[in-house]
C-alpha positions in Angstrom: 14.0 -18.8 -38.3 15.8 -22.1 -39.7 19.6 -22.4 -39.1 19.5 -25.6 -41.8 21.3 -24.7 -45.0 23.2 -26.9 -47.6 26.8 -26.3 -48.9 28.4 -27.8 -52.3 31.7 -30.0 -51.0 33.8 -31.4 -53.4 34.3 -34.7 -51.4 37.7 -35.5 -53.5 38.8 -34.7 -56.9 36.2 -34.9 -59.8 33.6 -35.9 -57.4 31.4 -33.3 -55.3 27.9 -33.7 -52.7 25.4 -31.4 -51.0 25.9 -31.0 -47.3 23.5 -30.5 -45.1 24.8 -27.1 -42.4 23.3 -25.8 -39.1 24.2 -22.5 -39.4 25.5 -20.7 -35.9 23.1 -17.8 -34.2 24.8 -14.3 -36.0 26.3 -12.2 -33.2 25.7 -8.5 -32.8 28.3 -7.6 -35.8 27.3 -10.6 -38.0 24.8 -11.0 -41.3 22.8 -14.6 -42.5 22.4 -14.1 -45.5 20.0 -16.4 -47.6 21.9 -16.6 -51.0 19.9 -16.1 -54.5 23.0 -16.7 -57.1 26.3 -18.0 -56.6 28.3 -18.1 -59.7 31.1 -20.8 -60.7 34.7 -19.1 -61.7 35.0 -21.5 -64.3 39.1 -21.1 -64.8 39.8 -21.7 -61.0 37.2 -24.1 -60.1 37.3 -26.4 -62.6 40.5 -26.8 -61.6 40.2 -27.0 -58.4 37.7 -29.6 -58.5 39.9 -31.8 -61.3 43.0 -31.8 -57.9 45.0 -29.1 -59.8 46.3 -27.0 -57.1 50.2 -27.3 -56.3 51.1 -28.2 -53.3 53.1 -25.1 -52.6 50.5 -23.1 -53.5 47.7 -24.2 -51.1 47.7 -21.5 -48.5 47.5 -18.8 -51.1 45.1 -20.2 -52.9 42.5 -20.3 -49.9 39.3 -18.9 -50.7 38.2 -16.0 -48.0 35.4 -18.4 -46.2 36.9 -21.9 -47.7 36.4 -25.0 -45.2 38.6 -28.0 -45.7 41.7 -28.4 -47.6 43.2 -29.2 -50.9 43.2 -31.3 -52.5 40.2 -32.3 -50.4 37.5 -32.4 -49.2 36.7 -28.6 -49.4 34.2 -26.2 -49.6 35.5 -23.6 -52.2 34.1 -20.8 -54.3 33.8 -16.8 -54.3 30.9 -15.4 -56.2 27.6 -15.6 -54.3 24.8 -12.8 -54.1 21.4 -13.2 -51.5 19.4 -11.3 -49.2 20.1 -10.4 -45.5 17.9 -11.7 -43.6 19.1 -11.2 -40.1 21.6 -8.2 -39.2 22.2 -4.4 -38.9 19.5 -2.3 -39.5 21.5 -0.8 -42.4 22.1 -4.0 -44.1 18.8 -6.0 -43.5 16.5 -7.1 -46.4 19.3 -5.6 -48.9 20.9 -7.9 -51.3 24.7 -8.3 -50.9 27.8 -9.6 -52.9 29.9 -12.1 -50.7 33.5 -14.0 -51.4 31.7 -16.9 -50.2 31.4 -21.0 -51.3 28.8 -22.4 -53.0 25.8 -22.4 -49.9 22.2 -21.8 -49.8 22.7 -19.6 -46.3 25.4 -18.4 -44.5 26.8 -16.7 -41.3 29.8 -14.1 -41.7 30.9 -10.7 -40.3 28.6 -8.0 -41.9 32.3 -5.8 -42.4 32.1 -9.3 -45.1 29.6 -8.3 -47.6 29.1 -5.3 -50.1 25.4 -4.0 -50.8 24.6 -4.3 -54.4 24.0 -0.8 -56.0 20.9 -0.2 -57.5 20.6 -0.8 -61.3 23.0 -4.0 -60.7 20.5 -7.1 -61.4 21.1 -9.6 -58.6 22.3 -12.3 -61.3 24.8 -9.6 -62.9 26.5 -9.0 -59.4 27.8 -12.6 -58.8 30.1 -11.0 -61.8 31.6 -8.9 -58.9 34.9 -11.0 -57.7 36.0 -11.6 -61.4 35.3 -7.4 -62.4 37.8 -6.8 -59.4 40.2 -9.1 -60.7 39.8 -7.1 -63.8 40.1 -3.6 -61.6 43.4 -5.1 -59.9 44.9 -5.7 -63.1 44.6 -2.5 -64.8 45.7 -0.8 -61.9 48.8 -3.1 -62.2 49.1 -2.6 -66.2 48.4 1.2 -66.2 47.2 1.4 -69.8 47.6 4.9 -72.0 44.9 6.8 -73.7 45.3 5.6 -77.4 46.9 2.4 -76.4 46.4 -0.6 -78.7 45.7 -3.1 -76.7 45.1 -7.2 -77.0 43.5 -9.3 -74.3 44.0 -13.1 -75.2 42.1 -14.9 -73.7 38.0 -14.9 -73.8 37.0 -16.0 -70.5 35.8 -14.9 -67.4 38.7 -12.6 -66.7 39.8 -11.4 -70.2 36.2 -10.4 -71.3 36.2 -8.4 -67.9 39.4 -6.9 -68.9 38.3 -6.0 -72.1 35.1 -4.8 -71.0 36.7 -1.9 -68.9 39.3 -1.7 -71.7 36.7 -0.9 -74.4 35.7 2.5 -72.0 39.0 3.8 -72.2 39.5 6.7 -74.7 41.7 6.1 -77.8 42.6 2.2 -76.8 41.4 0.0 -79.5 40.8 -3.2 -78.1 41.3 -7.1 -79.9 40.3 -10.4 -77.8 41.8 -13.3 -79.4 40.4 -16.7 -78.5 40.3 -20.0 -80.1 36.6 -21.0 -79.2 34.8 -18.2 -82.9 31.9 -18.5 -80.7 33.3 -15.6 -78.6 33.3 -13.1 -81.4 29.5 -12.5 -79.7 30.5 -12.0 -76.8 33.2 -9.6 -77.7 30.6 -7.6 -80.0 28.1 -7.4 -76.8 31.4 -6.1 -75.1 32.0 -3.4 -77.7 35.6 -4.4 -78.1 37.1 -6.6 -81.8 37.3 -10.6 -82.1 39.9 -12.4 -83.6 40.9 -15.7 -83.5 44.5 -16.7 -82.6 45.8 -17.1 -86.3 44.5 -13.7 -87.3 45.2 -11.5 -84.1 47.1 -8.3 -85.4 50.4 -7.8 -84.4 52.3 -4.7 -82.8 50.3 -4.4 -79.7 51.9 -1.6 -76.7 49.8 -4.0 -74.0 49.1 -7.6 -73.9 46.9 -9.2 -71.5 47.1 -13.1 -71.1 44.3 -15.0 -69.5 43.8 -18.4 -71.4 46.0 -20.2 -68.9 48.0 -22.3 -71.4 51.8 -21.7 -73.0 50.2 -21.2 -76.8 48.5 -18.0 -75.6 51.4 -16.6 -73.6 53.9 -17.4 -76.3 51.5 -15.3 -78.8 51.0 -12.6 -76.3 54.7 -12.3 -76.6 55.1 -12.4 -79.9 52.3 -9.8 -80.2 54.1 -7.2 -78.9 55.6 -3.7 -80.2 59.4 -3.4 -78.8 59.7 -2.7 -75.0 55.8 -3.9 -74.5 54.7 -6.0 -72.0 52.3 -8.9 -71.2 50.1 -9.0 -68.4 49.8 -12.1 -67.2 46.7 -13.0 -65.3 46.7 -16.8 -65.9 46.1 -19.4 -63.6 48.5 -22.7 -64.7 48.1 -24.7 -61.1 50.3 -27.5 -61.8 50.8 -26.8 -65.2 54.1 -26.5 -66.9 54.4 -24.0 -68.9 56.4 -23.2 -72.0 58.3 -20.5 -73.7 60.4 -19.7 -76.5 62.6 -16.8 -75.8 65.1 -16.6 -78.5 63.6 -14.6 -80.6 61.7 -11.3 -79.9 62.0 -11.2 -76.1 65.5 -10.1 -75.8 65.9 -8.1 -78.5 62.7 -6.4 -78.1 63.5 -6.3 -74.4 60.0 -7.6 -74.2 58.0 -7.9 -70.7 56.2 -10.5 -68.7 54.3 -9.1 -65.6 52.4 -11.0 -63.0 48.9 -9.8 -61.7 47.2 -11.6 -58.8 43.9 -10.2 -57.0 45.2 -11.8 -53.9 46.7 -7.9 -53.0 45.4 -4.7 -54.2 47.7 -3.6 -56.6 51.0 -1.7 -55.7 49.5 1.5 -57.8 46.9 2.2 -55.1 47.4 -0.2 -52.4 48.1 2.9 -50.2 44.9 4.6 -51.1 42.6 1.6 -51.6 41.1 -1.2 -49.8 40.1 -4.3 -50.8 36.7 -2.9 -49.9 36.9 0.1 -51.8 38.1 -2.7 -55.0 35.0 -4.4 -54.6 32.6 -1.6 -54.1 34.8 -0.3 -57.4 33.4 -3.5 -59.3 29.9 -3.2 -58.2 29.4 0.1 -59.3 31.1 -1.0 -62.6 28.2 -3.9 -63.0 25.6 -0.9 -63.9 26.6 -1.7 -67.6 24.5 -4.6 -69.1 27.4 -5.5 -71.4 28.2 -7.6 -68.6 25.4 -10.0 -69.0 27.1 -11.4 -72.8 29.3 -13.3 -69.5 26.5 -15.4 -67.8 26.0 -18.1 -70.1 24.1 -20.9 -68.5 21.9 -21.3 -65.5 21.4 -24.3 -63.2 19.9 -25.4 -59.9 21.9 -25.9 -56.7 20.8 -29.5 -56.4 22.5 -30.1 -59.7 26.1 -28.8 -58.9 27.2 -32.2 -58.5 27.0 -33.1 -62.3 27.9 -29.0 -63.4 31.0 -29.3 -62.2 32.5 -32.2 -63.5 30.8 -31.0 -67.1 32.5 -27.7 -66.8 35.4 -29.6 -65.8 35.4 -31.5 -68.8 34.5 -29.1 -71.3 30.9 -30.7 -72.2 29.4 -28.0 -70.6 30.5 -24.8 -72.8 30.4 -21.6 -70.5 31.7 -18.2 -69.5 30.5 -17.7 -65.8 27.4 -20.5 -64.7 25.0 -18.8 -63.0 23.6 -21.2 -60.0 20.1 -20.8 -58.6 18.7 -21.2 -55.2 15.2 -21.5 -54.2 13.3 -18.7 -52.5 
């Protein structure tokens, strides 16, 4: 069987190439997987790729299977689905979600990849690392039946918030977002829509995921007394913004972090980051989840995705990338 393969690099900032890749023999305990989808985390890779990553931030911002460093050249991503097609018995020909970079075959540990359930579409399960960020987060905010609850936000991660939101009993769930195009998207999800100038006030939970100081000041300002904003943004180098004379202190108002980086504190003793991801496959079973894949392109074309994403000419929840059989 080949070992060639080809990996996306972004060479320097704003400008990324196909590599070629001889791919190592797998040892007893390893998989090659031959990938069918990889899928582009539009929040963290675009910004990745425009150079946005601090400088104090590098290390924990490493991708499980990155190569290369920030602010480049580097190999980077986490969403990529294929087929094993060397490995344990109990793994071969079986399709399998992997944290790995955008590559049309690859070499890792088999203890690395997670077998797709059946009744998750191949395409649907590059969804998986952005549904466990969603997990890890509502482990971390520990919302109550009949909560009312606002996700701002309508990307990646705050429709997969509000998707597992919406199956919570009682909790009526609002995602606010800017873009009115997103009021489908929340429909397919089952949850409300409103844009940021009609979002409803008095809200026990906030989650923030539109990475910019508007949305997290109206997250705040959302907000019953004592209620709290979960904030799952990304700013990289970013400053960001408040006003905290009014509401916050008074209201003794909360801001709470949540990172996927570490299984949340809530079950970190009785939970693995295996058992997280597993979590998020099984969750994929629900086609609501395909309102998020909203564009489709070839490997070969990476090159010019990226910089489109990057510059907002390419409109998208998560891009779904193809690979050849």
């Amino acid at each position: 069987m080949t070992r060639d393969a080809h990996a996306f690099w972004l060479r320097s900032p704003g400008a990324g190439e196909i590599r070629p890749v001889t791919l190592p023999d797998p040892g007893a305990q390893d998989v090659l997987v031959r990938t069918r989808f990889s899928g582009i985390s539009r929040g963290t890779e675009t910004l990745v790729f425009a150079g946005g990553v601090p400088t104090s931030q590098y290390a924990a911002m490493r991708a499980p299977f990155q190569e290369g460093d920030f602010p480049g050249p580097v190999k980077y991503g986490y969403l990529n689905v294929g087929v094993v097609q060397e490995g344990p018995a109990r793994l071969l020909g079986r399709t399998v979600f992997c944290l790995y970079p955008h590559q049309s075959a690859y070499v890792v540990p088999a203890s690395a990849v997670v077998a797709v359930p059946d009744g998750v579409p191949p395409a649907r399960a590059v969804l998986a690392g952005t549904v466990e960020t969603a997990v890890n987060a509502l482990w971390d905010a520990a919302p109550l039946v009949g909560d009312r609850i606002t996700v701002v936000g309508a990307g990646m991660v705050g429709c997969c918030v509000a998707a597992l939101l919406a199956r919570f009993p009682g909790v009526r769930v609002e995602l606010v977002d800017a873009d009115p195009s997103r009021a489908g998207v929340a429909s397919a999800l089952g949850v409300e829509f409103a844009l940021p100038a009609d979002a409803t006030a008095g809200r026990d939970l906030v989650v923030h995921a539109s990475a910019s100081s508007a949305g997290l000041q109206q997250s705040l300002d959302l907000l019953v007394a004592e209620g709290t904003v979960l904030d799952l943004s990304w700013y990289g180098d970013r400053v960001v913004n408040l006003s905290l004379g009014g509401a916050f202190h008074s209201g003794r108002l909360t801001i709470r972090s949540s990172q996927v980086g570490l299984v949340s504190p809530a079950r970190r003793a009785s939970r693995t980051y295996a058992d997280r991801l597993a979590l998020a496959l099984d969750l994929l079973r629900d086609p609501a989840f395909d309102a998020l894949l909203t564009g489709t392109s070839r490997f070969d074309e990476l090159p010019d995705v990226l910089p489109r994403l990057t510059a907002g000419t390419l409109p998208a929840l998560c891009h779904l990338i193809t690979y050849g059989e």
